[in-house]
N, C-alpha and C positions, 0 to 999 in steps of 0.2 A: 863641330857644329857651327855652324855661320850666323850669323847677327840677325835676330829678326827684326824688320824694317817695320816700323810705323807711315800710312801713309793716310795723312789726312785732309781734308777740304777736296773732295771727291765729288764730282759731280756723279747725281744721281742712277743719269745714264750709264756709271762708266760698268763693265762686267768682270768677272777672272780674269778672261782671254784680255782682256782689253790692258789691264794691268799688270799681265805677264807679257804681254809684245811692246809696252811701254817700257820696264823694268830689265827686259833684254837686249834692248841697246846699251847697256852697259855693261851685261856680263850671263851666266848664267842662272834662270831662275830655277829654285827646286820649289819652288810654292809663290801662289799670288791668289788669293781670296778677299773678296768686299765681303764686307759683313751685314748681314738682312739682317731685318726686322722677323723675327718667329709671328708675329701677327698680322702684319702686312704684307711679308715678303716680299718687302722692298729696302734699298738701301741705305744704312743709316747713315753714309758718306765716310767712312773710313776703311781701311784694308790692313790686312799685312804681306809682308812678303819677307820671302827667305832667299836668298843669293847663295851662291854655292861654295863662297867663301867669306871670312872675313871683309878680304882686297877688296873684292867686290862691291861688297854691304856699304865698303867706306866711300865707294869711286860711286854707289849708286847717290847714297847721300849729299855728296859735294857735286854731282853732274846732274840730282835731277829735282834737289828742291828748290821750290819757287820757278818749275816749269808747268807750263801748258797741259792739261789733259784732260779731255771733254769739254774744254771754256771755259774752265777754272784754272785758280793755279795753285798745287799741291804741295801739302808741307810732308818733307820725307827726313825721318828723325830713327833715332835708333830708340825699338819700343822699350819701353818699362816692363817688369814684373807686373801679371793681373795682380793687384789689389785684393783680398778677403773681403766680398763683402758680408752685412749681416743681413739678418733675416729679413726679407720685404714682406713675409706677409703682415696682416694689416693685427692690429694687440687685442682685439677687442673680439677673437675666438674665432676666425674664419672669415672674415669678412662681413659678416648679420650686421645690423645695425640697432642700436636700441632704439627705443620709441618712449624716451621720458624717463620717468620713475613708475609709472603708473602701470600696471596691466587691466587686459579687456578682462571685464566681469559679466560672466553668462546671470542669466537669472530664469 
């Protein structure tokens, strides 16, 4: 299995396609994804990508960070393990909010 590539400082505009014909001048791509926003469905300016070797992963790192793409210019790193993260929801039962100490009293 080949190095997956971190690729960040992405201009907004940039797409898959656009990321896998950048990442192909250097070798074989078997994957190139930005990564949306699930609420926007917009870019949050980073990618990964997968190279179809090693060789590859290491000639794309030395030949393409700190180049050009979309008007920006992109950092290409070998990624990390995703992280664990913990729970985000919110501690206080769901999201409700309290309203004081006090409750409303019918009469």
């Amino acid at each position: 299995m080949a190095i997956k590539l971190f690729v960040g400082s992405l201009a907004y505009s940039v797409n898959d396609q656009e990321l896998n014909d950048f990442f192909s001048t250097v070798g074989t791509v078997e994957s190139a994804v930005v990564i949306m926003d699930r609420e926007t469905n917009r870019s949050k300016g980073f990618g990964f990508v997968e190279m179809s070797s090693d060789e590859e992963a290491k000639q794309a790192i030395e030949s393409l960070n700190g180049k050009d793409l979309g008007g920006r210019t992109v950092i290409v790193n070998e990624a990390r393990p995703r992280e664990e993260r913990s729970d985000r929801r919110p501690s206080n039962g769901g999201g409700r909010s309290s309203f004081g100490g006090s409750s409303f009293r019918q009469r």
